[in-house]
C-alpha positions in Angstrom: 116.1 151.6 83.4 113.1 149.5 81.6 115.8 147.8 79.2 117.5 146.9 82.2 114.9 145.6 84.7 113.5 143.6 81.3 117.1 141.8 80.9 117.0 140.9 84.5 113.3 139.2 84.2 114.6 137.7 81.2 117.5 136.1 82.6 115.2 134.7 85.9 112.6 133.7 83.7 115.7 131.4 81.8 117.0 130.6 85.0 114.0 129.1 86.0 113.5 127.3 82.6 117.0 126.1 83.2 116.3 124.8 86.7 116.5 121.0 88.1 112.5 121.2 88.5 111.6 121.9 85.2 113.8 119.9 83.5 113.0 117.0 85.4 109.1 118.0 85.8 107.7 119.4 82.7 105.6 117.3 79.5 108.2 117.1 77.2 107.7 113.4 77.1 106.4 110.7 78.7 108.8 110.2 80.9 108.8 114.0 82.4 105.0 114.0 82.0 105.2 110.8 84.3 107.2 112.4 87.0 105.2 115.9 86.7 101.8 113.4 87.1 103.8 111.9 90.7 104.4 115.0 92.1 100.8 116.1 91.4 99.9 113.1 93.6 102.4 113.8 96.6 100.7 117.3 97.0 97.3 116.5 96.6 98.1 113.5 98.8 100.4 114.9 101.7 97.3 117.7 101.8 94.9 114.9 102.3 96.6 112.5 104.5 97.0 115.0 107.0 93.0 114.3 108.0 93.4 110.9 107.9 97.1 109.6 109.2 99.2 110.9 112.2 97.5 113.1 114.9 94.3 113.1 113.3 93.8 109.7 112.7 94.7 108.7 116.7 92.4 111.6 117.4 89.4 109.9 115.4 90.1 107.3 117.3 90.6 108.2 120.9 87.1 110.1 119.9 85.3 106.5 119.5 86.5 105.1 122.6 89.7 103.3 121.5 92.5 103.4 124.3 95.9 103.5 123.5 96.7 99.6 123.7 94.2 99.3 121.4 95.1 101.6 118.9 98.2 99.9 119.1 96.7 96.7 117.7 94.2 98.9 115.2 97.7 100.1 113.8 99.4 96.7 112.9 96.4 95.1 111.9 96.9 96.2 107.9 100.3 94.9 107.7 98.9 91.5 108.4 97.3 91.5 104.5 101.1 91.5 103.7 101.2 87.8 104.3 99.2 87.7 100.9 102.0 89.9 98.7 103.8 86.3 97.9 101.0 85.4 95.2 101.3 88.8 93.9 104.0 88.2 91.3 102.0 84.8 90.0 98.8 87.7 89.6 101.3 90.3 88.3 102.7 87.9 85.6 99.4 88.0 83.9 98.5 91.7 83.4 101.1 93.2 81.1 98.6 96.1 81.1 97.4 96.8 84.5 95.9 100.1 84.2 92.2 98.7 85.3 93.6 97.0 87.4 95.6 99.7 89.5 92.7 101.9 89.7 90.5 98.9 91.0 93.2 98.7 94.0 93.6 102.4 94.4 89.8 103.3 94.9 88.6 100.4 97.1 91.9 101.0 99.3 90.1 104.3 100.5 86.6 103.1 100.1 87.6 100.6 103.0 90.7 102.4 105.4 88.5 105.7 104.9 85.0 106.1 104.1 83.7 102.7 105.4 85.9 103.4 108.7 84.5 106.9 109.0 80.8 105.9 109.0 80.8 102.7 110.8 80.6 104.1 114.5 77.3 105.5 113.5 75.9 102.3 113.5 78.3 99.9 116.0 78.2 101.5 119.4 80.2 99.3 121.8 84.6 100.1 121.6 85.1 96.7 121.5 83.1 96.0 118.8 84.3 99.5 116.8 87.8 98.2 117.6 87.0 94.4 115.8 85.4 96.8 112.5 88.1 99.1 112.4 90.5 95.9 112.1 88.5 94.0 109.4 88.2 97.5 107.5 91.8 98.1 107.5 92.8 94.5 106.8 90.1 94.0 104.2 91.0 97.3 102.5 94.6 96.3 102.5 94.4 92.7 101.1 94.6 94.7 97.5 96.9 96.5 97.8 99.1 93.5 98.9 98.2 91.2 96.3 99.0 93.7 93.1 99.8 97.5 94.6 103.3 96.9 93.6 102.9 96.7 90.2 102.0 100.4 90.7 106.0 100.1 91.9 107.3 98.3 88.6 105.2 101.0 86.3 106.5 104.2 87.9 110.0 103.5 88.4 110.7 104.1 85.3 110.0 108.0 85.6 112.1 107.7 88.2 115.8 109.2 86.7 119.4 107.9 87.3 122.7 108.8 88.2 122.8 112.4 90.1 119.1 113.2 89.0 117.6 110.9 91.0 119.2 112.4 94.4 117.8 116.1 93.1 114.2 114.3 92.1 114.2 112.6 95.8 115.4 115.9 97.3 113.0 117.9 95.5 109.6 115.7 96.1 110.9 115.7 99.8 110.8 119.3 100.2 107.0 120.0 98.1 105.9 117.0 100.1 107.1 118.3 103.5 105.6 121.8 102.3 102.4 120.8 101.3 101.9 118.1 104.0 103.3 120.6 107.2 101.6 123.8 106.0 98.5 121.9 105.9 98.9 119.9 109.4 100.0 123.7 111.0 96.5 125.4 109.7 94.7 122.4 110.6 96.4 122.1 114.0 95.2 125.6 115.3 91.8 124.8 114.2 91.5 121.3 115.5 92.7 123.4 118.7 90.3 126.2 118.7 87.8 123.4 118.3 88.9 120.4 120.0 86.0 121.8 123.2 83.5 122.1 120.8 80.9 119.6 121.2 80.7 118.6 117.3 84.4 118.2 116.9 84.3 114.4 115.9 81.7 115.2 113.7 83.8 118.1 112.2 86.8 115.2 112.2 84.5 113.4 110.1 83.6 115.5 107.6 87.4 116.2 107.1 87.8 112.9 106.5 85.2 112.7 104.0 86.8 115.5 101.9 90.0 113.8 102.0 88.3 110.6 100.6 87.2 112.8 97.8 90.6 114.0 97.1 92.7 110.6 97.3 89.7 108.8 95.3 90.6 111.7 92.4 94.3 110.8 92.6 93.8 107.9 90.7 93.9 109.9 87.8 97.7 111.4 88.6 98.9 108.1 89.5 97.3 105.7 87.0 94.9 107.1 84.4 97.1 110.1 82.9 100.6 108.5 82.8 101.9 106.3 79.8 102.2 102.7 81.1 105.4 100.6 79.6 106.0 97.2 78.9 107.4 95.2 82.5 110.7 93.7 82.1 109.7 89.8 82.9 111.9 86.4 82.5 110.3 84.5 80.5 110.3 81.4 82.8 107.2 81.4 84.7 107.1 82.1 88.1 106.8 80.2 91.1 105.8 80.9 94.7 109.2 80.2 95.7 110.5 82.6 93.6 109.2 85.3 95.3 111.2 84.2 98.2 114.2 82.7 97.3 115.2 84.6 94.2 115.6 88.1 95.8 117.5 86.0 98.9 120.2 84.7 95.9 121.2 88.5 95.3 123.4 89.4 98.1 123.8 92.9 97.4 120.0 93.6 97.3 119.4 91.9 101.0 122.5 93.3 102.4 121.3 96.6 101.0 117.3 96.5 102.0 118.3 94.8 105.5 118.6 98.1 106.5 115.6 99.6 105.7 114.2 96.0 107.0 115.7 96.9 110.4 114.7 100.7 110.0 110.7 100.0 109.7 110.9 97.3 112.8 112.2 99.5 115.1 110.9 102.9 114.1 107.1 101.5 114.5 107.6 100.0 118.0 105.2 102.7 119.0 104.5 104.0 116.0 100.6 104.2 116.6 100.8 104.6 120.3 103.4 107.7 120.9 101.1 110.1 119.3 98.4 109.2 121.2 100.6 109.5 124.8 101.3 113.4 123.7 97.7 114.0 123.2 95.7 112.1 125.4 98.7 111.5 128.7 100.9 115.0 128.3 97.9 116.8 126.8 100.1 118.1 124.1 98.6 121.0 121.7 98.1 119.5 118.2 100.6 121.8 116.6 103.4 120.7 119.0 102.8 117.3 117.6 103.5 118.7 114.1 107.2 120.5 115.5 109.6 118.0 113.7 107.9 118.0 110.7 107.7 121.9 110.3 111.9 122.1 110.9 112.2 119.4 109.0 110.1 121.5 106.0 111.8 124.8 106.8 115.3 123.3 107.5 114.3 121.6 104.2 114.9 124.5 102.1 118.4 125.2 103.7 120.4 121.4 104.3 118.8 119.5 101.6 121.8 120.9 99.4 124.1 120.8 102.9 122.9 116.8 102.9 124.0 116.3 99.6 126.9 117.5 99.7 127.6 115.6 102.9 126.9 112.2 101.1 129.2 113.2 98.3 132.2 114.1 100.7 131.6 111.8 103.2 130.0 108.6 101.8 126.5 107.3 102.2 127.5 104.6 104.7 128.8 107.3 107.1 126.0 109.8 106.4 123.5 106.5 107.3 125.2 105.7 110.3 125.4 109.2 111.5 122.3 109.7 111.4 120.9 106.5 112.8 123.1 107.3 115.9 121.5 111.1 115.9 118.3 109.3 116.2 119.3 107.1 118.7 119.6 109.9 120.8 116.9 111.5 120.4 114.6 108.8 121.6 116.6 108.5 124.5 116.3 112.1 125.3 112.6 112.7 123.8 111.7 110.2 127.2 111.9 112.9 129.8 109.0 114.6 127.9 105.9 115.5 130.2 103.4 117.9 131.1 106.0 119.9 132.6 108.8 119.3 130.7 107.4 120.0 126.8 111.0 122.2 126.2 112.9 119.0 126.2 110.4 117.8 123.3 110.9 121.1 121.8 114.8 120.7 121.8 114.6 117.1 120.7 112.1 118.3 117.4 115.2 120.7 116.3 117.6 118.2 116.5 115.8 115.3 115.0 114.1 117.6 112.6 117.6 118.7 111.0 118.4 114.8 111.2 115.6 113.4 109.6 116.6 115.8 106.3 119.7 114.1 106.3 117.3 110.5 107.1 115.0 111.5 103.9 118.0 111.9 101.5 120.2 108.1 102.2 116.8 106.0 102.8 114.8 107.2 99.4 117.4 105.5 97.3 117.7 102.4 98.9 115.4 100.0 97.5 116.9 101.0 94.2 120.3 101.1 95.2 121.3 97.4 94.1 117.7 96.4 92.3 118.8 93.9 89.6 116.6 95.8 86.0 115.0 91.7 85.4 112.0 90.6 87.2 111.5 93.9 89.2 108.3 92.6 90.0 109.4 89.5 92.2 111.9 92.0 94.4 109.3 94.7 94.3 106.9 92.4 96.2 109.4 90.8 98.0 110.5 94.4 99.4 107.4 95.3 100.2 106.4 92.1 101.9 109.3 91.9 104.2 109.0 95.6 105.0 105.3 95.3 105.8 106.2 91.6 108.0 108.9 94.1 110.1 106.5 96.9 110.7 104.0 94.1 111.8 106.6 92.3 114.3 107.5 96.2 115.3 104.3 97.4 116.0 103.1 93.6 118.0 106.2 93.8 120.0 105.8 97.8 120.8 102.4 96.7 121.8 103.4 93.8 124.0 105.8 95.8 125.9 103.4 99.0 126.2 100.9 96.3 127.0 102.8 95.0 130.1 104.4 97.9 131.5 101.3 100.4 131.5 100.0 100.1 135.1 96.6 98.4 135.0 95.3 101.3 136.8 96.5 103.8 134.5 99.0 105.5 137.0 102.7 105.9 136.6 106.3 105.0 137.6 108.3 108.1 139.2 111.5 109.1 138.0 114.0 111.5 138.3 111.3 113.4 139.8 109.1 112.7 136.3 106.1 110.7 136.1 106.5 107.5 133.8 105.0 105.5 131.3 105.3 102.7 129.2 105.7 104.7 126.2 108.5 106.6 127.7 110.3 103.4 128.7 109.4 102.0 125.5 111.3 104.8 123.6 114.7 103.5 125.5 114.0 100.4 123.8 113.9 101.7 119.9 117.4 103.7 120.9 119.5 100.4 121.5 118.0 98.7 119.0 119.0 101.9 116.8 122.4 101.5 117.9 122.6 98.0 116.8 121.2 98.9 113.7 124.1 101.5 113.2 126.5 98.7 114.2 125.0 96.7 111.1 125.2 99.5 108.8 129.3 99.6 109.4 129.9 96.1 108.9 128.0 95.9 106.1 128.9 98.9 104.3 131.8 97.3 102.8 129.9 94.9 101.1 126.5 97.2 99.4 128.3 100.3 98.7 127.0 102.2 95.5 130.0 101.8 92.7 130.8 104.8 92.2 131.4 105.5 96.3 133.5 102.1 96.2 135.4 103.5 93.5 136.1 106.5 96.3 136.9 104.0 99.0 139.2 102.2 97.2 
């Protein structure tokens, strides 16, 4: 019976040596060392940004008098600094080892969007002067990260592994992220509950904050001090400003291809500071129920990632995208008719999107790399980030020009169907045509970005 049970742990114990995750995350090599050292940071991270992102963060600061408009603004403010990313690849071109230079960036991100932004309503009493720091801190903290976070981009892409590999590496950071970042928000959630009447819950916010400066400062050492840093891949013509435009616009494929996450971040961030902040502070939403979507999207995690997959594989990545898109469409039509009284519609609307987004996860992790030419990954790197940052920013400005004009000045709300509404409700019907023309794109353009090995399918 012994001889038996010890074959059987012998053969688990080989299965798990066998497994996806430890071939791809071990220290073998660099390479796997690299990937191990990434994953490192997305648990320590997705723990830490719980206390300083999301729910939290428009709870921090609804606690210092900001109202939703203005939270609105707070939120798009950091994508301004993005303007800067152009002169990034002329700064880039001149650090072949960038070590320093990424840990610089790194620490005085958080110094700034954290630490500085946690202790300055200490001293600056009036909202509309907190709102003007908060904005300064965020942009000044981002400037940056702008000007050289993505060589952080062109040195860890290469742990990044090809062909089928790189689907199970996305699918597998997706689920430890999800895990570590939901299981975290759920405890934290029943807390922040229990103690959102006590009378030193914003100072209990801000020494949560605090701890998760700690942890994000020691990241640097995951993301930039342990791993081995290659040589960058660079032309050797020297680059212009222009370039960083007009060279990634010459390669069809690659626009065609990022145009879709382009579209993706504009719409998805038309309230993506302000919606949270409706559920808390208008329908008086516990914190967990803010956390729903992301908890089936963790669980159902486990059981459709594989499902997903195979989906993509049988059915094509174009029609997985659009199917998808469309799901989402619909759920920000019906997520609307969310209230005080009405929280099961946001309950049913969490089940289906949560499902979705596991399917949303999968086809939008590979797209940047999709069609990236190998030369010069720097120039499209910053170009990528650059125009995604500029499409969150005109997102989030026109999101807040629309909340901004229909909110009642006096607070109160539209009737109907019965259902008080609000401009963040109304604003929701907005993102789901624009999500439906963004669909439309995907299936005329499919034709023309498809991955080879799907075109070889099509054809």
């Amino acid at each position: 019976m012994r001889l038996i049970n010890k074959k059987k742990i012998l053969r688990m114990k080989r299965k798990i040596k066998e497994s996806s995750f430890f071939r791809l995350f071990n220290f073998k090599d660099e390479y796997c060392k690299g990937r191990s050292m990434l994953l490192t940071w997305t648990i320590t991270a997705a723990i830490a940004n719980v206390f300083v992102s999301g729910t939290f963060q428009t709870a921090f600061l609804a606690q210092n008098g900001i109202d939703i408009v203005r939270v609105g603004i707070i939120t798009m403010i950091p994508y301004m600094s993005w303007f800067l990313g152009i002169f990034s690849p002329k700064i880039l071109q001149r650090f072949q080892h960038r070590r320093g230079l990424m840990i610089f960036k790194h620490c005085f991100y958080y110094v700034c969007v954290i630490f500085a932004s946690t202790i300055m309503p200490y001293f600056v009493k009036d909202y509309t002067a907190r709102t003007v720091w908060f904005g300064v801190l965020m942009f000044i903290g981002n400037v940056p990260q702008a000007l050289v976070g993505t060589g952080a981009t062109a040195w860890h892409m290469h742990f990044i592994p090809e062909g089928e590999d790189r689907s199970v590496y996305y699918s597998i950071t997706n689920i430890i992220n999800n895990v570590s970042g939901v299981a975290t928000a759920v405890i934290a959630s029943f807390a922040a509950d229990a103690l959102s009447v006590n009378p030193n819950y914003p100072t209990i916010l801000n020494v949560l904050r605090m701890i998760s400066f700690v942890v994000l400062m020691v990241g640097a050492v995951f993301l930039f001090v342990i791993p081995v840093e290659f040589p960058y891949e660079i032309s050797e013509q020297t680059y212009k400003l222009s370039d960083t435009i007009l060279k990634p616009l010459k390669a069809k494929k690659f626009m065609l291809t990022i145009m879709i996450a382009l579209i993706w971040n504009c719409v998805c961030n038309f309230n993506g500071g302000t919606w949270t902040y409706y559920l808390l502070d208008t329908v008086k939403m516990p914190y967990i129920m803010t956390y729903l979507c992301s908890i089936i999207i963790t669980v159902g995690s486990f059981f459709l990632f594989g499902t997903w997959r195979r989906m993509v594989k049988k059915y094509g990545w174009s029609t997985i995208i659009c199917t998808v898109v469309l799901v989402a469409a619909l759920c920000e039509v019906l997520v609307a008719f969310t209230t005080e009284k009405t929280l099961w519609v946001y309950v049913i609307v969490c089940v289906i999107s949560g499902v979705n987004n596991i399917g949303i996860q999968l086809v939008f992790a590979d797209i940047f790399y999709m069609n990236l030419p190998r030369e010069d990954t720097d120039l499209y790197s910053v170009f990528y980030n650059f125009a995604v940052n500029v499409c969150v920013l005109i997102g989030q400005m026109f999101g807040t020009w629309l909340l901004s004009m229909m909110e009642k000045p006096d607070g109160s709300c539209y009737t109907l169907l019965g259902l008080p509404f609000y401009g963040s409700q109304f604003l929701v019907w907005i993102k789901a045509v624009c999500l439906l023309g963004m669909a439309l794109y995907v299936w005329k353009a499919s034709p023309y970005i498809q991955p080879k090995e799907e075109k070889r399918k099509i054809n």
